[in-house]
Wavefront OBJ file of the C-alpha trace (Angstrom):
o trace
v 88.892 94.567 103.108
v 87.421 98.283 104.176
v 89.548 99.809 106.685
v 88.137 103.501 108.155
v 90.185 105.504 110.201
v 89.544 109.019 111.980
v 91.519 110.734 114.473
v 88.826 110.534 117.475
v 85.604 111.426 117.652
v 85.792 114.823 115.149
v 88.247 113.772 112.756
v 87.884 113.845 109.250
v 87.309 109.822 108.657
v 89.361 108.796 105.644
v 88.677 104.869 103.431
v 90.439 102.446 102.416
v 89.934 99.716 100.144
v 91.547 96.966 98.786
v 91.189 93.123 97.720
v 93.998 90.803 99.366
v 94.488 87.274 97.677
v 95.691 84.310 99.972
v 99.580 85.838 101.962
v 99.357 89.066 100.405
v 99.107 92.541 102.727
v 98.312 96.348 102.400
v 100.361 98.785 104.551
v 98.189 102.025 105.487
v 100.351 104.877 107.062
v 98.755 108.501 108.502
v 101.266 111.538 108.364
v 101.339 113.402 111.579
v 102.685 116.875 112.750
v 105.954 117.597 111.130
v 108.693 116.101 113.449
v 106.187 113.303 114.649
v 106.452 109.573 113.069
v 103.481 108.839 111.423
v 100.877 106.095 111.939
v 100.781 103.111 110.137
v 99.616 99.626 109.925
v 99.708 96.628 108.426
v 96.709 94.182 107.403
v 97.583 90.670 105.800
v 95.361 88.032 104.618
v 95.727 84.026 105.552
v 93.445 81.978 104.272
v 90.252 83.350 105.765
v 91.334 85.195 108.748
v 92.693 88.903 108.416
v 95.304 90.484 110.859
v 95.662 93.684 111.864
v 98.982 94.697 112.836
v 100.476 98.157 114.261
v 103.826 99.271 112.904
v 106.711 101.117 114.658
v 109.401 99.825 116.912
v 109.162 95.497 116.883
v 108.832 96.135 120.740
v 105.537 98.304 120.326
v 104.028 95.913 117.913
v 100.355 95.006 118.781
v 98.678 91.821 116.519
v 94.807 91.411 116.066
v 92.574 89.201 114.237
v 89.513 90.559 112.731
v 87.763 87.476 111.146
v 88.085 83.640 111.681
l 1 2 3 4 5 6 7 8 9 10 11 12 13 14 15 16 17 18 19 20 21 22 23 24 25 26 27 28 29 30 31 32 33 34 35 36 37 38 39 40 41 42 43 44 45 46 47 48 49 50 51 52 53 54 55 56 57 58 59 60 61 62 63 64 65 66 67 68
């Protein structure tokens, strides 16, 4: 799994990499401006399907599948 992630257009782009096994998960989280919460996500593996998940309050949780 690559994961790239820029803030817009001119933002400095920043990689990730990592290799989940079957149920595992990798947690990616952006600092913001001091007093701001920061960014994060989540992206778990099952079976061959990978899931994208945005973190913060369980009501502002969105779920996305990037591969079948």
């Amino acid at each position: 799994m690559i994961a790239t992630i820029a803030d817009g257009e001119a933002g400095l782009p920043v990689r990730f990499s990592a290799t989940l096994a079957e149920g595992q998960s990798a947690r990616i989280s952006v600092p913001r401006k001091l007093g701001e919460p920061e960014q994060s996500l989540e992206i778990s593996r099952s079976g061959d399907k990978l899931t994208v998940t945005e973190l913060g309050s369980v009501s502002n949780q969105r779920t996305g599948a990037l591969a079948d």
